[in-house]
N, C-alpha and C positions, 0 to 999 in steps of 0.2 A: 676961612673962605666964605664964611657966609651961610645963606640957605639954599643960594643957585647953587654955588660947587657943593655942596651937601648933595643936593640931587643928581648934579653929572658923577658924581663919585656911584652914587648908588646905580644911576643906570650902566654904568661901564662894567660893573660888578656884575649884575643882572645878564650883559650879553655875554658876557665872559663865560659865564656859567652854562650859558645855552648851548655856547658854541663848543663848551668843553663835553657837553652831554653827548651831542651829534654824533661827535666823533668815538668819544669809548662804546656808545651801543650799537650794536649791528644790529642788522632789520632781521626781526626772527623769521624764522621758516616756519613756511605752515605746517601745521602736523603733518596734513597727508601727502606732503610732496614730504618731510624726512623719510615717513614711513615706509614710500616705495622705494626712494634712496635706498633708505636699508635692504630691502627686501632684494633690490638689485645687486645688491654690492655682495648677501649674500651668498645669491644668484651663483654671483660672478666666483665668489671663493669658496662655498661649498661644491664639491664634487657632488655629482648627483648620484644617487646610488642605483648598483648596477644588480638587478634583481639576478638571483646567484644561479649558475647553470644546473639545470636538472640532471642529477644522477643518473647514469646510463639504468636505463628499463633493462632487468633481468630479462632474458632470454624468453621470448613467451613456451610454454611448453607445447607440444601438439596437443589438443582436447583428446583425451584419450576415450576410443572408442569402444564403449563393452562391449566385453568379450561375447559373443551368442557360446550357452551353452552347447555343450557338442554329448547329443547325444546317439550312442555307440549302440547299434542295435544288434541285439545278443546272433549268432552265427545261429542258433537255435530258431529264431524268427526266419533268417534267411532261409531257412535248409526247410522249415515249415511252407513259406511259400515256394519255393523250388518243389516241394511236393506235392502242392496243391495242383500247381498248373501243371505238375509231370502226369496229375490221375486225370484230369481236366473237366474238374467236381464242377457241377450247375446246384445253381439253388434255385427250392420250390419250396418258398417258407410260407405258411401260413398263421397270422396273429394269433389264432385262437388254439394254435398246437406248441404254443408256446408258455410258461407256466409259472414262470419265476427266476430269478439270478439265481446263476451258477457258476460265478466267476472262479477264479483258478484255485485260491484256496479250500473249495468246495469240494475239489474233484479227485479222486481217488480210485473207479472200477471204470474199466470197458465189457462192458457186458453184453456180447453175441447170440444172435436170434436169426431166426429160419421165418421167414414170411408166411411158410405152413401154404405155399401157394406158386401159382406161376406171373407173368407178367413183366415188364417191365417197370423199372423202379419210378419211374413217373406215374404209372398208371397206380402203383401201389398205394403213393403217398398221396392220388387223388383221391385213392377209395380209402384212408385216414380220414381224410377233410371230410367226406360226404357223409360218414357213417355217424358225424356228429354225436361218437367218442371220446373224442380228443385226443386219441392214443396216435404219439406217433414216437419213432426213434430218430436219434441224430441224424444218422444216413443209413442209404440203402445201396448195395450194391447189388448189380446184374450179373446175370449169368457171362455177359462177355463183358464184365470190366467195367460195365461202367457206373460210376459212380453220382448220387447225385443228394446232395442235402438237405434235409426237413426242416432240420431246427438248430438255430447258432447255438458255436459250442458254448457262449455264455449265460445257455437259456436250459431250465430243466424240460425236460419233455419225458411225457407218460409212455413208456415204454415198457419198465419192469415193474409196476404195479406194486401189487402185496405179495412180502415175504414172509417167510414161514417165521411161527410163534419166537421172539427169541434173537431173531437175525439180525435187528439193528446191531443189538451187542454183540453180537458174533464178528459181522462184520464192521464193523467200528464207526459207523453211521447214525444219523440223527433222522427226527420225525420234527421237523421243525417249520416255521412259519412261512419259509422261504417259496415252499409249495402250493399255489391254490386249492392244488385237489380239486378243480373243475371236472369234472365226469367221472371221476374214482366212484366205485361202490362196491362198500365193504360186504361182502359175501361167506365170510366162515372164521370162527374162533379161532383154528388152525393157520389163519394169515392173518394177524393182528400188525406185524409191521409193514412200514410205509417210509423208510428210508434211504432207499437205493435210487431212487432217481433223482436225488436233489444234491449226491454225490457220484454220478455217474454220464458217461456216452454210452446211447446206445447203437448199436448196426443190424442191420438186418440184414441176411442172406436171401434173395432169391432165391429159394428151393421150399417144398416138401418134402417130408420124410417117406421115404421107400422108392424113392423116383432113381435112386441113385448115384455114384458119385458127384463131385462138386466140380466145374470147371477149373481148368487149370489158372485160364483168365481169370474166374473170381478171386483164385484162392492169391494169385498175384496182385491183385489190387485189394485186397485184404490186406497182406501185408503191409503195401505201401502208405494205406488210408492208418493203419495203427501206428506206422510210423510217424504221419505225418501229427498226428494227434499228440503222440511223443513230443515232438518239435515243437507245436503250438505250446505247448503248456512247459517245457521245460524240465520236465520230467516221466517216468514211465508211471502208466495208472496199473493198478492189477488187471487182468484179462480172467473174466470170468463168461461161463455161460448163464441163463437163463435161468435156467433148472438148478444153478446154484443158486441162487438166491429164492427161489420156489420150486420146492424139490419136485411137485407133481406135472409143475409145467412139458410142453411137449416139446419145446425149442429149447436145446438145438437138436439136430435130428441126431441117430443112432450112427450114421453115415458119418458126420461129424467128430466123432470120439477123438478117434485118433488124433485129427488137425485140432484138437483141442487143446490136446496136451502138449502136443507141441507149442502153441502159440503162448500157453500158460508158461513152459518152461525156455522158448526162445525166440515168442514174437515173430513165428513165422511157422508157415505152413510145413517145412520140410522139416522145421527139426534143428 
């Protein structure tokens, strides 16, 4: 053919090949349109997931409320104020008639006294305060009943002084710190102890000795003031006089004996 058809051969071949190309390649996809292709397609066929339902919440409980202790005040306390307000005791405390604790494990004697005088039991416990002694006793009672208190009963007060040489031991009492001993003075070898008022109540009678008998009235709110003492504390204290614990003392009167013994053996005047 020559050199001309040499060349239309080779260009024929040449298009041939172009047009063979065209057609086997397809135009690629751009990445990021496959990408959301995909992303859609798995869109489309993945099930989305279904966050899983929450367990039924146990029952809330009610916030349990504490309990307030419950306290149960002994019938002892009740019948103690039931007896207070039945004698319809006043107080007439003064600070400095007052001497030291004498809380309940302390207490042990009720020890009765004669005022050695007349008055009424205010007027008594004023002339305590003024005589700046410092001597007074728990309560005082009157001739008609009435009752009226010097010094709380968890407070010692100088009433029974010094006892005979001996007597602590006797009576199973202490001389101990609990006492100031503000106005005490010691006056004779024969009365060396000094611990009945820091284990004791004291009372006082209105009366002097030889005047004669004791009111019926006193002798009735006697009783009920010792009961009432009972009550407070929970238990009976002994019942002594005065002159027990210092034999030479002059309280309680002579007149007194008899309601002595009684009250020693049944906390009360009759017997």
């Amino acid at each position: 053919m020559g050199l001309l058809g040499n060349l239309l051969a080779a260009l024929l071949v040449g298009m041939l090949a172009v047009m063979l190309a065209s057609c086997a390649a397809p135009e690629p996809t751009p990445i990021e349109d496959a990408t959301s292709e995909l992303r859609g397609s798995e869109l489309t066929q993945r099930p989305q997931a279904t966050p899983p339902e929450p367990e039924p919440a146990a029952p809330e409980e009610p916030a349990s409320e504490e309990t307030p202790a419950i306290t149960e005040t002994p019938s002892v306390s009740a019948n103690a104020e039931a007896l207070y307000a039945e004698l319809g005791i006043t107080q007439l405390f003064f600070d400095d008639l007052q001497h030291g604790d004498k809380s309940a494990p302390y207490q042990k004697y009720i020890v009765l006294h004669d005022t050695e005088g007349s008055g009424s039991p205010e007027n008594v416990i004023y002339g305590w305060e003024n005589n700046g002694n410092r001597i007074a006793a728990h309560f005082v009672v009157g001739k008609d009943g009435t009752v009226v208190q010097a010094v709380p009963l968890d407070q010692i007060g100088h009433h029974a002084g010094w006892g005979d040489t001996g007597h602590n031991s006797a009576f199973g009492v202490e001389d101990e710190s609990r006492d100031d001993k503000i106005g005490t003075t010691f006056f004779s070898n024969a009365y060396l102890d000094y611990g009945m008022n820091s284990h004791s109540v004291g009372i006082e009678l209105v009366h002097a000795g030889g005047e004669g008998d004791y009111p019926t009235a006193q002798l009735e709110a006697l009783d009920k003031l010792i009961a009432y003492i009972d009550a407070y504390y929970g238990f009976q204290s002994s019942i002594i006089a005065h002159n027990d614990w210092a034999l030479s003392n002059s309280d309680t009167s002579p007149e007194f004996e008899g309601y002595l013994n009684n009250y020693k053996s049944a906390r009360s005047y009759k017997g």
